[in-house]
Structures are given as structure tokens and as C-alpha cells.
C-alpha positions as CSV (number, residue, x, y, z in Angstrom):
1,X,0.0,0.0,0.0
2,X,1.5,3.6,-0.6
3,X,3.0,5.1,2.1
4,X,2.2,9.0,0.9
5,X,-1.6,10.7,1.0
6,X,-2.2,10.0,-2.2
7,X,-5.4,7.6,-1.5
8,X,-6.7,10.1,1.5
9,X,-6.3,13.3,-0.7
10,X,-8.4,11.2,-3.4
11,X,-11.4,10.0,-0.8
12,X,-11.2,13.6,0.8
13,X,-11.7,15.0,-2.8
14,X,-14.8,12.3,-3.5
15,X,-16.2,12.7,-0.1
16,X,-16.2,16.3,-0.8
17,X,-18.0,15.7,-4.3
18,X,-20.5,13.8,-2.3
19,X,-21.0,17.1,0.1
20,X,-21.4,19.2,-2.8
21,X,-23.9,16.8,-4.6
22,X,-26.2,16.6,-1.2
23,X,-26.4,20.0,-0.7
24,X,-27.1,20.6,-4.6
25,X,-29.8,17.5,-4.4
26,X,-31.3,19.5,-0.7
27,X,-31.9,23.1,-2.5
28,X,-33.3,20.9,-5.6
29,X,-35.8,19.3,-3.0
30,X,-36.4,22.6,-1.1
31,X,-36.9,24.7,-4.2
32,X,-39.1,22.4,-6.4
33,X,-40.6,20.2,-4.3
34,X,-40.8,21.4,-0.7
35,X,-42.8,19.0,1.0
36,X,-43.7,17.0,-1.3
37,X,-42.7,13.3,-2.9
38,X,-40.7,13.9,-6.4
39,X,-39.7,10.5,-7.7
40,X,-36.8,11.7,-10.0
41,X,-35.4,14.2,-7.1
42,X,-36.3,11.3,-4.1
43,X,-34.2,9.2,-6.4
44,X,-31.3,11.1,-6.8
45,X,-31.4,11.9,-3.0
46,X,-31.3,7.7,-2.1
47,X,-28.7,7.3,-5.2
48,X,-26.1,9.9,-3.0
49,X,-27.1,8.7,0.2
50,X,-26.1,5.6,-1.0
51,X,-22.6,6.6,-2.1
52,X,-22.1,7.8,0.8
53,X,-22.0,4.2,2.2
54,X,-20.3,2.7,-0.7
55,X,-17.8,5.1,-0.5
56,X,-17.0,4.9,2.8
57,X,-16.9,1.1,3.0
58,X,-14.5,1.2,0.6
59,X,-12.5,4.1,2.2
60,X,-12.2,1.9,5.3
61,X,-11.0,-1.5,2.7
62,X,-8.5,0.7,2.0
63,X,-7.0,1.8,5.4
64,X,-6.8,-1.9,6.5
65,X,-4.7,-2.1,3.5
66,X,-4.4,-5.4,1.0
67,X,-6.4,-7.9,3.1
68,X,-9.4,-5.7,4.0
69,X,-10.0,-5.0,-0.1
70,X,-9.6,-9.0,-1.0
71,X,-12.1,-9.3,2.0
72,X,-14.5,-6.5,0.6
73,X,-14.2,-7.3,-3.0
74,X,-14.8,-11.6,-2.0
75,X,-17.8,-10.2,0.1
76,X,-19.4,-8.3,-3.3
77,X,-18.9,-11.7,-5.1
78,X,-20.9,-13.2,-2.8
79,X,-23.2,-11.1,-2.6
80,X,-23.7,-10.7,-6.4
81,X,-22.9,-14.4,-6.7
82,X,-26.4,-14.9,-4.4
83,X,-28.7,-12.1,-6.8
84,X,-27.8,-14.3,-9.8
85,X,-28.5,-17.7,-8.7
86,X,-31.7,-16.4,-6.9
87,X,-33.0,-14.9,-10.5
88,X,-32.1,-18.0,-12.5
89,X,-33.8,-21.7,-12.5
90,X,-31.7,-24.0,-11.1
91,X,-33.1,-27.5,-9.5
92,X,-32.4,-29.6,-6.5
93,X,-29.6,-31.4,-9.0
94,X,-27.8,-28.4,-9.3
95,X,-27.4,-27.8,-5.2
96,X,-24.3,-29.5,-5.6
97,X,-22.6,-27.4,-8.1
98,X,-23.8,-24.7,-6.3
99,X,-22.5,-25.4,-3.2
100,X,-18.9,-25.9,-5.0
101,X,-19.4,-21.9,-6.4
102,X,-20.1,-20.6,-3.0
103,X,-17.7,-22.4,-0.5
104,X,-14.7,-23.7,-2.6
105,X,-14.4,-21.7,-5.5
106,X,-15.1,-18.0,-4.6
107,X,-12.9,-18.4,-1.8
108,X,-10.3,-19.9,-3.5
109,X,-10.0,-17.3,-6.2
110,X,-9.4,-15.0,-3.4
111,X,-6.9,-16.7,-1.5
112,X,-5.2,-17.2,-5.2
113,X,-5.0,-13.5,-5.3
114,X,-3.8,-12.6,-1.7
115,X,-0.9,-15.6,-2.1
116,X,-0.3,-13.9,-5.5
117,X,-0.6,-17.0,-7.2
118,X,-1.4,-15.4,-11.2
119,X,-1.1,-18.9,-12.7
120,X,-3.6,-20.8,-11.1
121,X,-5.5,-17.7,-10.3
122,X,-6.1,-17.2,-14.2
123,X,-7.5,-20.7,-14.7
124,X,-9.2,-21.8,-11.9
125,X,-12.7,-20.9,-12.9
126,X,-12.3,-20.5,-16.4
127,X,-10.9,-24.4,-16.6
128,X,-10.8,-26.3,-14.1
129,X,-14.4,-25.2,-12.2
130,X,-16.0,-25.6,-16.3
131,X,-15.3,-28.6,-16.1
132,X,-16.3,-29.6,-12.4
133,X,-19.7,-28.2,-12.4
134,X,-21.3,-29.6,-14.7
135,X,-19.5,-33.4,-13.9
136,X,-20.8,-32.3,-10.0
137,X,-24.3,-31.2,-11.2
138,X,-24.7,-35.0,-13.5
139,X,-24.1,-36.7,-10.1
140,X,-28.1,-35.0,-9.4
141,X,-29.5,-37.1,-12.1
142,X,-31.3,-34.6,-13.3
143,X,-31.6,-34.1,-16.8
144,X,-34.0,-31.6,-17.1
145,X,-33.1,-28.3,-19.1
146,X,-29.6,-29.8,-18.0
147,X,-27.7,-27.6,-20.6
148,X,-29.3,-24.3,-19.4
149,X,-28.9,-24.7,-15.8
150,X,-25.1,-25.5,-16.6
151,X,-24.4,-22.5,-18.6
152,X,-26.5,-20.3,-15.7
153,X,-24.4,-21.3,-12.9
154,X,-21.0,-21.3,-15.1
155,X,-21.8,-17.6,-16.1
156,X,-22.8,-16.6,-12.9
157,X,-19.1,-17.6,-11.4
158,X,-17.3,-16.5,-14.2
159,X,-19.4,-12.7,-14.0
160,X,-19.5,-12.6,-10.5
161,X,-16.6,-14.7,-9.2
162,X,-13.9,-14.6,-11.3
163,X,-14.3,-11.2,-13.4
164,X,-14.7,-9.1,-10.2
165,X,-11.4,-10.8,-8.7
166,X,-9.9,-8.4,-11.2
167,X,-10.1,-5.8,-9.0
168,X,-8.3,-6.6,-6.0
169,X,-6.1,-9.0,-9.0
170,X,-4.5,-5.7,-9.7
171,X,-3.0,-5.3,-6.2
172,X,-0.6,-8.3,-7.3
173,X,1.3,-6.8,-10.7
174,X,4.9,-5.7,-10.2
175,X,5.1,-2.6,-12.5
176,X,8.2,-1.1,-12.9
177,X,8.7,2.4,-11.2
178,X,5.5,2.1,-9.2
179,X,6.2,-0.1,-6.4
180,X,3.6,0.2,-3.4
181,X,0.8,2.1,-5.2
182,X,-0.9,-0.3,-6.9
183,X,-4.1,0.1,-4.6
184,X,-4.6,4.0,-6.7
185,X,-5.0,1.4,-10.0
186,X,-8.4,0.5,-7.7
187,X,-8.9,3.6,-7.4
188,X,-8.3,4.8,-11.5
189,X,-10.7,2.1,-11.8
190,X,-13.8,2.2,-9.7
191,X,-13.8,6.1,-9.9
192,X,-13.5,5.8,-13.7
193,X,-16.5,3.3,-14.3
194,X,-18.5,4.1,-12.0
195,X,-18.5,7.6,-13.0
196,X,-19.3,6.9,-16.1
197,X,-22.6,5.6,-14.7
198,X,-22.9,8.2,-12.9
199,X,-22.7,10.5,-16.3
200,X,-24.5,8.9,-18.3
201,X,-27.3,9.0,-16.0
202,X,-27.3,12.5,-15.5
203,X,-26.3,13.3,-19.0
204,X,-29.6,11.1,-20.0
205,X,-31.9,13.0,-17.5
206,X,-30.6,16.2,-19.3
207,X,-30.2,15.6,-22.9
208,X,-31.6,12.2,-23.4
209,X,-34.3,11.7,-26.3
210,X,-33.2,8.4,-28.4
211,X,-33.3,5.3,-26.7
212,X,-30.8,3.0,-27.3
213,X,-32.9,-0.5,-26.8
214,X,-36.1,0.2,-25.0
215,X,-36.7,-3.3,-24.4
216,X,-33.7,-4.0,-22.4
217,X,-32.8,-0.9,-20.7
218,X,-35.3,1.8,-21.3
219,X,-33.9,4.5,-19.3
220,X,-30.5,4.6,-21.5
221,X,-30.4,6.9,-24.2
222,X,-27.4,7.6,-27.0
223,X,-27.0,11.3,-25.6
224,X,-26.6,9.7,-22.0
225,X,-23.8,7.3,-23.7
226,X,-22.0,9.3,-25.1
227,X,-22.2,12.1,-22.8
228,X,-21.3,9.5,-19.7
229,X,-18.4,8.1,-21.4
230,X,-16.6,11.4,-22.9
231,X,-17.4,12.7,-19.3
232,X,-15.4,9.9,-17.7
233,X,-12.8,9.5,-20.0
234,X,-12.1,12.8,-19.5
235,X,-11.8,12.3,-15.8
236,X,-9.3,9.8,-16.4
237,X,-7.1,11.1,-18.7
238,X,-7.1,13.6,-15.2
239,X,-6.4,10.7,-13.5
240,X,-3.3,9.9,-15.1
241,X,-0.9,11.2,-12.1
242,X,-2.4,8.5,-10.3
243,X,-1.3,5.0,-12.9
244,X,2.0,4.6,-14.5
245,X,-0.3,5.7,-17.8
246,X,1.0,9.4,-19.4
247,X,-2.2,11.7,-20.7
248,X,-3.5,10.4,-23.3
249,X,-3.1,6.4,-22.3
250,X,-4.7,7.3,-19.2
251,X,-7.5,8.4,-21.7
252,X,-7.8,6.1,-24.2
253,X,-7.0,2.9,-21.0
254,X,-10.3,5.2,-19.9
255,X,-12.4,5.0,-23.1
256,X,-11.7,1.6,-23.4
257,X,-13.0,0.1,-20.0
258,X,-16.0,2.7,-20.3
259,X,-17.4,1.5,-23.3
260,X,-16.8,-2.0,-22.1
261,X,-18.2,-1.4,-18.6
262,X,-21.5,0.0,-20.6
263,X,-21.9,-2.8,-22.3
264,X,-21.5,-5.0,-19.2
265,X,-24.6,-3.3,-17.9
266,X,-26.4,-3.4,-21.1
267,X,-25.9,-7.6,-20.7
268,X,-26.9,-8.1,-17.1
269,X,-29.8,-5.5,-18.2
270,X,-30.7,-8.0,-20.8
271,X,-30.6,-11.1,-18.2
272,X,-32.6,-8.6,-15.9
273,X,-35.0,-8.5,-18.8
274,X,-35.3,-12.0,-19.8
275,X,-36.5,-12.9,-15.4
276,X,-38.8,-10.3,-15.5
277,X,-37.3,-8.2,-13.0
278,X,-36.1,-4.0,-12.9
279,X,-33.5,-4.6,-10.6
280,X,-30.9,-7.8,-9.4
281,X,-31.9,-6.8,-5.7
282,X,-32.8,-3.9,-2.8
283,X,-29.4,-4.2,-1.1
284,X,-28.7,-0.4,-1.9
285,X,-31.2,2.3,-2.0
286,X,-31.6,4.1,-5.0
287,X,-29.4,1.5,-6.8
288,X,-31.0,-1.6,-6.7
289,X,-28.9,-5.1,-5.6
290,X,-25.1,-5.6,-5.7
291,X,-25.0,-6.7,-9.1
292,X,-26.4,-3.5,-10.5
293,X,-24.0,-1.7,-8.6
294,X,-21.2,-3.2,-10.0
295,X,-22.5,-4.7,-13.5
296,X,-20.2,-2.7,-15.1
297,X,-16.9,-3.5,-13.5
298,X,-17.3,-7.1,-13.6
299,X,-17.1,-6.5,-17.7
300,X,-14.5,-3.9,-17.1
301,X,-12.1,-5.2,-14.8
302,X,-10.7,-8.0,-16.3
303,X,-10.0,-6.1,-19.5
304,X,-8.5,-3.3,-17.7
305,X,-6.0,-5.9,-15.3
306,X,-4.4,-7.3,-18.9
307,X,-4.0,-4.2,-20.3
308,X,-2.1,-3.2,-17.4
309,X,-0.4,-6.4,-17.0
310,X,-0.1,-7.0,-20.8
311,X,1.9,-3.4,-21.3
312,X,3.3,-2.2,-17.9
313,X,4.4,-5.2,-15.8
């Protein structure tokens, strides 16, 4: 972990942003709807309420230092791990292949990444839990819609498992010249993606007017894309003191795990879609479950780990 104030000059600064945006989101309540119930403006109210928790969870990850965020980042696997398998079909046969996901792989992959064991790290799920689950879920009997349930609880670990281990995954490359500050690489990410969320969101409630795909996410709209992501590619290419990046990689490292992490919502939207359901859970006010909270790093995170890993270690 870095020894300077680099990572509590950049929570002060967010925590700040959070200050501003609650008493922006208090004169908007006191001003046009004093009083009364708004939906859009009691929404944005839960949405930075919310941060506020988020935010500070992860502020406190980050003062126990490498162990709390492997802890915090297993705990959201979990978490989203549980949303997933609750909103899919899976039968009595698959309980055992289930029980594997929960209790022998997610833990593992973690434990892989705090021993900094890369090799085995980047296969465990992708190889050797493929070809377990299904073998454990044939011991059920059950044939029944056998190929779907397989690929449900497959995808599910691989989305919520092994593409969110990517995060804390980061704290284990050795990159020249940067010893010891690996943690502000969590940091370049989160506050990169999730701002683009963020932006998009507000640029949509702004500008928006053509829908992108009504029928699986109906409140994103081109304006709110493109707004979002020039927004928070922008932010990164700010950014940039924090990463071994210069400028302009810092931007275009930024572009390039936006427009991914947008299109990991837009698939876990479509899933959403296809159970019937707005939202993966009510963990977090204003936000919905785990898994919508962090949708679009579990696309973004692995891609952004090998480009770091790929070109700097």
C-alpha cells in the first residue's frame, strides 16, 4: 500500500464531491418540491445517500490495507454471486454445483490472489471449475433443461466470481517504477467506471431523447452514452498522475474500459429482462442489488488488469 496521502487526498476529494452533490440534491428538494414526494429528485437523493455508504466502506478496505480490499471485493462476489443464482432456474440437481461456487471456489479465487498466485489464479474458474460443475451437477440425475442450468451457474461464477477478482487481482502486478501504489490502480478504476454511470445517468436525465434498446434498458439513451463516457474518459485522462499511464493512455486505457463497462450493464440488463425483473436486488437504496451496482466493472475489470499487465508489468 502507498505510504504518501495519495489515496486520502483522493477519498477527501470524492467525499467532498459527495457534500457538494447533497447539498445541490437539498436546495433541488427545497426549491421544487418542498414538501412533497418527487420520484426523480427522491431518487437522486437515495442514489447519494447511497454513495455515501459505498464510499466509505470502501474508504475503510482501503485503510486496512491489502487484506481488507480482497475481504471486501470476495464479500461483493458473494453477494452478487447470491442475486444471480436467486433470479435464475436451477433444480435440486444443481445444489451441488452450487454449493462448489459458494464455498470452494469464490474463496479460492481470493486466497489465489492474496498468495499472489497469477497462474492458477487465471484458470481456476475459467478451466478447471467448467469442467467440475457440470460433472458435479450430473451426479443430481437430473436431466431436465440440464444444458441451461449448466451454462446459468457457469456464467454466474465467471461474471460474479472470477471477473470481479480483477479488482483486487490488480494489487498483485509488479510494475516497474510504481512499487507500493498499486491500490490507486483500484482507485483509477472504480472512480472511472463508476463515473461513467454516474454520467451517463445524469447526462440522460438532461439531454436524453433516443433510446438506445427500449426493451432492455429503457432509461439509457445515446445522448446519455456518449455524454457519460466522454465525461469519464475525461476524468481519467485527469487521473493519469495517479497510474503509470501518461495523458493520453490514461485516456484512451479510460475509453476503453468505459465503453466495455457500458456494455456490461447493457448484458446483465438484458438477463434482468429475460427474469422479469427491474432490478438484481434492494441491497442499496436508490441503486437496486449488488450486481447492479457493480455490473459494469465485472465486464471492465478483467479487460482493464491485462492491459495493465499486458503493457506495464
Amino acid at each position: 500500500m502507498p505510504t504518501d496521502h495519495t489515496l486520502f487526498n483522493v477519498f477527501a476529494a470524492v467525499f467532498a464531491a459527495l457534500a457538494l452533490a447533497s447539498g445541490i440534491a437539498a436546495v433541488l428538494k427545497w426549491r421544487l418540491a418542498p414538501g412533497a414526494s418527487s420520484a426523480v429528485i427522491d431518487n437522486l437523493n437515495a442514489r447519494i445517500n447511497a454513495w455515501w455508504w459505498m464510499v466509505g466502506v470502501l474508504a475503510v478496505a482501503f485503510w486496512i490495507g491489502e487484506g481488507g480490499i480482497i475481504v471486501l471485493f470476495a464479500l461483493i462476489s458473494f453477494q452478487a454471486l447470491r442475486e444471480y443464482i436467486s433470479l435464475t432456474h436451477t433444480r435440486r440437481g444443481d445444489h451441488r454445483a452450487l454449493m462448489w461456487c459458494f464455498f470452494f471456489f469464490l474463496p479460492a479465487q481470493y486466497l489465489l490472489i492474496a498468495s499472489h498466485w497469477y497462474g492458477l489464479f487465471s484458470i481456476l474458474i475459467p478451466v478447471y471449475a467448467f469442467l467440475l460443475l457440470p460433472i458435479s451437477a450430473t451426479l443430481g440425475s437430473d436431466a431436465e433443461r440440464f444444458l441451461e442450468r449448466a451454462a446459468k451457474v457457469q456464467w454466474g461464477l465467471m461474471i460474479c466470481v472470477y471477473c470481479i477478482s480483477h479488482v483486487p487481482a490488480l494489487l498483485t502486478l509488479e510494475i516497474p517504477g510504481f512499487e507500493g501504489r498499486n491500490a490507486q490502480l483500484i482507485i483509477f478504476l472504480v472512480l472511472t467506471v463508476q463515473s461513467s454511470d454516474v454520467f451517463q445517468y445524469v447526462w440522460g436525465k438532461l439531454f436524453g431523447k433516443r433510446k438506445l434498446a427500449p426493451a432492455i434498458s429503457p432509461s439509457k439513451t445515446l445522448e446519455g452514452l456518449v455524454g457519460g463516457v466522454l465525461t469519464s474518459t475525461a476524468l481519467g485522462a485527469a487521473l493519469f498522475w495517479m497510474t503509470p499511464f501518461t495523458v493520453w493512455q490514461a485516456a484512451l486505457v479510460a475509453l476503453t474500459i468505459n465503453i466495455v463497462g457500458f456494455f456490461g450493464g447493457f448484458v446483465l440488463s438484458a438477463i434482468k429482462r429475460d427474469r422479469g425483473v427491474k432490478d438484481w436486488g434492494t441491497l442499496i437504496e436508490g441503486h437496486g442489488g449488488m450486481l447492479d451496482r457493480v455490473d459494469s466493472i465485472s465486464f471492465s475489470a478483467p479487460i482493464f488488469f491485462h492491459i495493465v499487465r499486458y503493457w506495464w508489468v
